[in-house]
N, C-alpha and C positions, 0 to 999 in steps of 0.2 A: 795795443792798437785800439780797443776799444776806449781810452780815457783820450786819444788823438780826436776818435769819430765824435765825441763827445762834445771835444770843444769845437770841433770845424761845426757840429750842429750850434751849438751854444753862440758862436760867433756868429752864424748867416741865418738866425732862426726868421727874421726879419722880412728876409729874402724867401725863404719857405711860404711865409704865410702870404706877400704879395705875389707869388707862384700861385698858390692855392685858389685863392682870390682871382685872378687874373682865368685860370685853368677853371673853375666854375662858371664862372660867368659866361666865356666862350664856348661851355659845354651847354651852359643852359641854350643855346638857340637852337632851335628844334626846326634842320629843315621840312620834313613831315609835316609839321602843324602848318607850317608857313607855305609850301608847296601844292598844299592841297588847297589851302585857304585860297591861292592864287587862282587855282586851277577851277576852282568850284568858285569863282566869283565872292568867297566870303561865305556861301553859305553852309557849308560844310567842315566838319573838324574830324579831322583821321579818326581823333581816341574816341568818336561817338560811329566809326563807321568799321565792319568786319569785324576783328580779333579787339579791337580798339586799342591798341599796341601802335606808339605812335616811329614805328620804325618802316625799313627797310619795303619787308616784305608787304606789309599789313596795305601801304602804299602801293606795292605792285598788282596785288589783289583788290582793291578797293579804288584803285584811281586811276593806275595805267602803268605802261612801262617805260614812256617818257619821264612823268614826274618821278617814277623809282629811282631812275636813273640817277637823274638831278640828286634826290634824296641822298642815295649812295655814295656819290661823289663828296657833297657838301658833310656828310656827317665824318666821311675819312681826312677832309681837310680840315675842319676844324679841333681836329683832334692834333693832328700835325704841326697847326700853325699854335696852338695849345703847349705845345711838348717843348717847340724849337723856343716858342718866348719865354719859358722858363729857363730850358739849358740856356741862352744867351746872358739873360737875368744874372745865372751864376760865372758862366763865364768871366762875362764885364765887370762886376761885382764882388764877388764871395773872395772872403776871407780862407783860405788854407793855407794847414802845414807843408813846408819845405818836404813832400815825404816822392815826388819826384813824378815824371810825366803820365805814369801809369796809374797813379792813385788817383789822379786830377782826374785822366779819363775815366775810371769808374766811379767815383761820385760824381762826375753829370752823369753817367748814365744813369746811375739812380734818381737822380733832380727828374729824368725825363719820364722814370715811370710814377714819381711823384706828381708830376704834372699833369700825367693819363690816368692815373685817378681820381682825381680830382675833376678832371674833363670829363669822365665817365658818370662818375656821380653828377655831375650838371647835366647831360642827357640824361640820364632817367629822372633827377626829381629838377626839373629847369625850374628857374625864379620866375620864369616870364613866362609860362604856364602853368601856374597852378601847382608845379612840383609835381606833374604827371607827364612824365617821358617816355622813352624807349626802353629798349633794355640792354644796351650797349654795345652791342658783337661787333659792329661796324668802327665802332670807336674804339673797342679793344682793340681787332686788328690792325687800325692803323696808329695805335701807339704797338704794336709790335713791330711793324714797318720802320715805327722811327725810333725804336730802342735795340732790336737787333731783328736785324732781314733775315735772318738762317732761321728762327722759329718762323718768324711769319711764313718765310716759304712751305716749312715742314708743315704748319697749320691748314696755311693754303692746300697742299695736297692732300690731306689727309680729310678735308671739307669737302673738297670736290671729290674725290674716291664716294663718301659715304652719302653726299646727294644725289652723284649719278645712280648708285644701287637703289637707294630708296625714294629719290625725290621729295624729301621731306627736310627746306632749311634747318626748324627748331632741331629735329636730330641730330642734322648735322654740328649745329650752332652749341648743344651741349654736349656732345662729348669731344669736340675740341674744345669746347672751354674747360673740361677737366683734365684736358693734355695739355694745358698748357703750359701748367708749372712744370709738370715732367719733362717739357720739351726744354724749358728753359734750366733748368736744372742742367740736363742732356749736355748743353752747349757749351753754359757758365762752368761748368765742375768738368766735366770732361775732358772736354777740349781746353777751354781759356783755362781753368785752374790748371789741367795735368802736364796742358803741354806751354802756358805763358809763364806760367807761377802769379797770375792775380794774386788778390785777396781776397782772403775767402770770405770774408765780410760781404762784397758785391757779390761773391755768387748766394751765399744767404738772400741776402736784402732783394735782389732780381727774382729771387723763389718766391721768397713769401709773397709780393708785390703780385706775381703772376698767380701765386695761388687764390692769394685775398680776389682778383679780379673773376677765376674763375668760378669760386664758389659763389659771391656775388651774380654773375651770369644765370650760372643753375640756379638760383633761387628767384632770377626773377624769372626765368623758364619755369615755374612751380605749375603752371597751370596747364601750359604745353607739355610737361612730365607726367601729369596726369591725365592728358586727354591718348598720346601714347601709348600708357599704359593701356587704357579703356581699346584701343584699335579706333582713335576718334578726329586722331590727329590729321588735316586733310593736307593731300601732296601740293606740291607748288605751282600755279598757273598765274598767269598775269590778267587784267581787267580786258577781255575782248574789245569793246566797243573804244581802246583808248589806241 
């Protein structure tokens, strides 16, 4: 199996890298910077205002809960429309072995977390700002959404559980990001391997994929880990006056 994965890589590597390509670029637009910039007439730039963290929240504390909104929305769809134009990419495209309809479906599904990483890393270091983004949560989720809904859902719950208790997003934002491979794990090996017979290859490549993303997450949460730590972290409220 692995000199098969080998050359279906070696055949569409082509296809990879205009994913990648295509998957950065669409990561780099940064609604945050551009929402705010709307909203503030040009004069203001998120990563200079609160947390300076040009995401979600930073936005709802700093500028309103309309523009959050907006934010929210645009960052889960760009991720989405990110993920589907590389699966299509290979679809229409890529070269594979004769190995039958089940292998096909899990390499795109791997093409897709390929692609949300990629989109990921374009939100946090965008070309079209300076290489100073967000910190992805929004983006990971909705490539969870569009590589398999059974984690997203369980993440979803398990997000809202630990914000109603404490009302604190970053909390909640990292240790769902450190569930997530487990959760993906959970689903891929469990369930799909025990009871489909995958390959265990896709449940490997879906792990690590989800792990790489959530350690990435926590380390850009480095600074919200340590304010946490300190009792410094403050709970979540939106901009009164918007």
């Amino acid at each position: 199996m692995f000199s098969v994965l080998t050359q279906a890589f070696a055949d569409n590597w082509y296809l990879f890298l205009i994913t990648a390509v295509i998957a950065y670029l669409i990561g780099s637009i940064n609604p945050a910077v551009i929402v705010t910039k709307i909203v503030t007439k040009g004069q203001k730039d998120i990563r200079e205002m609160g947390s300076g963290n040009a995401g979600f929240t930073n936005v709802l504390r700093s500028v309103g809960k309309v523009p959050a909104i907006i934010t929210i929305v645009c960052d889960a769809l760009k991720c989405i429309v990110a993920v589907f134009i590389g699966y299509f990419i290979f679809v229409l495209f890529a070269h594979l072995p004769d190995r039958g309809a089940w292998f096909e479906q899990c390499y795109f599904t791997c093409v897709k977390y390929f692609a949300g990483v990629f989109c990921i890393l374009g939100h946090s270091f965008p070309l079209y700002f300076h290489f100073k983004g967000g910190k992805g949560i929004v983006t990971a989720a909705a490539l969870m959404l569009s590589s398999d809904w059974r984690v997203f859902l369980l993440i979803l719950a398990t997000f809202l559980v630990i914000f109603i208790i404490g009302k604190i997003i970053s909390l909640a934002s990292i240790i769902c990001s450190m569930l997530y491979a487990p959760y993906t794990f959970l689903f891929t090996f469990v369930f799909d391997h025990t009871l489909n017979q995958p390959c265990l290859w896709y449940v490997i490549t879906t792990t690590v994929c989800a792990l790489l993303i959530g350690i990435f997450a926590v380390v850009m949460h480095r600074g919200n880990i340590k304010r946490l730590l300190n009792g410094e972290e403050k709970k979540i409220h939106a901009k009164k006056n918007s």
